[in-house]
N, C-alpha and C positions, 0 to 999 in steps of 0.2 A: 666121023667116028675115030679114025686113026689120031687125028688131034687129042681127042680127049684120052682114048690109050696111051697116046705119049705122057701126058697130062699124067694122066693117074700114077704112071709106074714114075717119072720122075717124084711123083708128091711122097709116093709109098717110100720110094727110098728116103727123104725126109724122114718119113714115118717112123720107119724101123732104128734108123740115127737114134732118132729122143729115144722110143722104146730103149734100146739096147743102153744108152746113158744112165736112163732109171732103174733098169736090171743089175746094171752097175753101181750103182749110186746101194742098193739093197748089199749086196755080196760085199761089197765093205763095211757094211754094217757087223758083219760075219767076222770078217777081216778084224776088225777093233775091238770087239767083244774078246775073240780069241786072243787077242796081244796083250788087252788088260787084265784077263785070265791068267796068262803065264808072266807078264814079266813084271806087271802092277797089281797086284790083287786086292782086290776093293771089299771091304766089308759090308756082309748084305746089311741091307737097312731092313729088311724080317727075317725075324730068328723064329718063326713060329711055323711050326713043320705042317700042321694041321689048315692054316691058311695056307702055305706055300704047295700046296695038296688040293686044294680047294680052286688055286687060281688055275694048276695045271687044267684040272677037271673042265674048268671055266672056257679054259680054248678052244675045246670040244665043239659047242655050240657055236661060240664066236665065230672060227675060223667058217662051219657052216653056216652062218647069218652070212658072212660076209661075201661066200663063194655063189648064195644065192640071189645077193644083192647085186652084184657083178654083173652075172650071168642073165636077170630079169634087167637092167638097164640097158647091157648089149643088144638083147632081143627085142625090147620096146622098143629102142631107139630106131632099131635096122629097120623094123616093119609100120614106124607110123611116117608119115607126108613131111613132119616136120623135119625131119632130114633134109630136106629140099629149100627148104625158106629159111633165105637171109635171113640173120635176125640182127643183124649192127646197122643200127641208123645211119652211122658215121661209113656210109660203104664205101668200099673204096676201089679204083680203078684197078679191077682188076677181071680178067676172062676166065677165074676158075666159079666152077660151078659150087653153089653154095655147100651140096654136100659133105665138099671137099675139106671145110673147118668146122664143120659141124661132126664129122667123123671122128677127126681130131678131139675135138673137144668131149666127145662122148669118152675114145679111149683116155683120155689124161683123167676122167672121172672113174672112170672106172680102175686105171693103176691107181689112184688117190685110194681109195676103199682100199685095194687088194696092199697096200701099202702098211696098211693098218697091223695086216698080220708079223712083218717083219718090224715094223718098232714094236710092237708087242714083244717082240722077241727080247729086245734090245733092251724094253722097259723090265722086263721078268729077271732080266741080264742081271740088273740094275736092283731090283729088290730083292733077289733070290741068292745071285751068285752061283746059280747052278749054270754050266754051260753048254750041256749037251742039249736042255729041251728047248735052250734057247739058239742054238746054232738051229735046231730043226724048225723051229718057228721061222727063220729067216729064210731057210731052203725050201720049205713049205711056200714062204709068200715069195719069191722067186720063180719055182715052180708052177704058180698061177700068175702071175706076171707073164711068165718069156708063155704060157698060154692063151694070153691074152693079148698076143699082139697087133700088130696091123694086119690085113690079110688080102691078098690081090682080089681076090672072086668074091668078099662083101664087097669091093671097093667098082669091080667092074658089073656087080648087080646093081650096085646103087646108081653107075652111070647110067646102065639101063634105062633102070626105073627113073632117074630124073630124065632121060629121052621121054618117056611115054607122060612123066608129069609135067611136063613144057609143052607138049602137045595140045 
């Protein structure tokens, strides 16, 4: 068991690396908008206030589809078997438990989605020119990102539970 503890909090740190690159990778989305704002200013490509009103409104829902789409993949993923089974034909020598990229792979889908809300931001940026609602769209999907990260105690349940699914 001490093996796989080592195991996990080495992989976690991994983990949190990429996380923290793609949290990063967001906040200069931030970064750019704000610079094209002040030192480049770009003319919106809609000049229609009443759509540009419509698309705010529109985030509303969105940013909710998207925080519950997240949230029901994290939760499916942790609680069904298939967490546990290899799924690459092409396997490869290696002693980590399958969990271990399958975890992965659940988080990078799940930042994928929650990603959606900061280019939105970026794209709003982009046909609005406004840039406060669009700086908050990017802090918003930030905000559920660095929430969304890796976490020791799903990672040391799911050891568990693949102890007891090996059995």
């Amino acid at each position: 068991m001490l093996e796989t503890s080592t195991l996990i909090k080495k992989e976690l740190l991994k983990f949190k690396m990429i996380h923290f690159a793609i949290v990063m990778g967001n906040v200069i989305y931030g970064f750019v908008i704000y610079f094209i704002y002040t030192y480049t200013p770009i003319t919106p490509s809609l000049n229609d206030n009443q759509m540009i009103t419509n698309i705010e409104y529109g985030f509303v829902p969105l940013i909710l589809g998207i925080i519950f789409v997240a949230n029901k993949i994290r939760t499916t993923t942790l609680t069904s078997n298939s967490i546990f089974i290899q799924k690459r034909e092409d396997k490869e020598d290696s002693n980590k438990p399958p969990f271990l990229v399958n975890y992965l792979s659940m988080l990078f889908i799940i930042w994928a989605v929650l990603e959606i809300i900061s280019v939105g931001g970026v794209v709003f940026f982009l046909i609005s020119g406004e840039l406060m609602i669009s700086l908050g769209l990017i802090a918003l999907g930030v905000f559920f990102l660095m929430l969304n990260g890796p976490q020791l105690k799903e990672l040391e349940s799911l050891s568990e539970g693949d102890n007891n699914h090996s059995l």
